[in-house]
C-alpha positions as CSV (number, residue, x, y, z in Angstrom):
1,X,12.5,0.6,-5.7
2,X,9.6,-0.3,-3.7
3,X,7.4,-3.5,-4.2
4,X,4.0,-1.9,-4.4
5,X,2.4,-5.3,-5.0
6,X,3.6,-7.0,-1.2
7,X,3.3,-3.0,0.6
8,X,-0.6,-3.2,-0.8
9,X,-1.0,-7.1,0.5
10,X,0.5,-6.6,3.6
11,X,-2.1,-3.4,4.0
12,X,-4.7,-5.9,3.5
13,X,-3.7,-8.3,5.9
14,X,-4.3,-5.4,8.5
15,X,-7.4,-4.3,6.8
16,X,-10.0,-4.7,4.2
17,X,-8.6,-2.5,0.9
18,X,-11.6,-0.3,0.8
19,X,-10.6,0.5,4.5
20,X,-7.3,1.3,3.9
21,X,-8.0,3.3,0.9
22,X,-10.4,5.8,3.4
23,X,-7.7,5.9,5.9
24,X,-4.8,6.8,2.8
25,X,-7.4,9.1,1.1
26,X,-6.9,6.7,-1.8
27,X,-9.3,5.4,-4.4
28,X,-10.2,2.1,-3.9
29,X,-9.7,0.6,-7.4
30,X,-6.6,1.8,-7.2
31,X,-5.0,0.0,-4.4
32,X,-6.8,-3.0,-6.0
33,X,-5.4,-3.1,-8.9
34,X,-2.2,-2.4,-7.5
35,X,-2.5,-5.4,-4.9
36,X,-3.0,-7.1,-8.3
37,X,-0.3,-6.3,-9.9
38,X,-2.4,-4.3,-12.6
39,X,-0.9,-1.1,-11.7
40,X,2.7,-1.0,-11.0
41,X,2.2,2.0,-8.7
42,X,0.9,4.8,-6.8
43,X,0.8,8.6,-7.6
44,X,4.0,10.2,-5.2
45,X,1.7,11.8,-3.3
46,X,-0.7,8.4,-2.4
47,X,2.5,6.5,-2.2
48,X,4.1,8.8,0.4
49,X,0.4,8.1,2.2
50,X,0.9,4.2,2.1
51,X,4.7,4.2,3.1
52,X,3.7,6.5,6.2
53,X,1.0,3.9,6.8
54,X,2.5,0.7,6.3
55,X,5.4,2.0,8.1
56,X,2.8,2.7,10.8
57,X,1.4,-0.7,11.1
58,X,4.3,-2.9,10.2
59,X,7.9,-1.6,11.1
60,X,9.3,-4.9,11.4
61,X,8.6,-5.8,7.5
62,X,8.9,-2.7,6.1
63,X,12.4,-3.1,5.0
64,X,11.3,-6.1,3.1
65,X,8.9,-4.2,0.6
66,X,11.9,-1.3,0.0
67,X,14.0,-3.3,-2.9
C-alpha cells in the first residue's frame, strides 16, 4: 500500500501542486484532490511518475509513505 494522501503533501511541501503536476505530466486537479483525500489514488502510470519523484526529492521519508 502506498499513502497517496502524505506522498502528494510531502510533494507540496517541495513545490506548489500545479508545479509538480507539470514536472509529473499530471493534471492538476488530480494531485489535488488526491492531497485531499478526494481521490484515493493515481493512475499506475502517474503514480509510477510521483514515486520516481518523491523518491527523487525525499529519500529519507520515502519509506514512511510505502505502508
Amino acid at each position: 500500500m502506498i499513502n497517496w494522501q502524505q506522498l502528494t503533501l510531502n510533494l507540496r511541501s517541495y513545490k506548489p501542486l500545479s508545479k509538480i503536476a507539470k514536472q509529473a505530466d499530471i493534471d492538476a486537479g488530480t494531485l489535488r484532490r488526491i492531497a485531499r483525500g478526494d481521490t484515493p489514488e493515481p493512475k499506475f502510470n502517474q503514480g509510477i511518475r510521483l514515486l520516481d519523484l518523491h523518491y527523487d526529492l525525499f529519500p529519507d521519508r520515502h519509506k514512511d509513505v510505502l505502508l
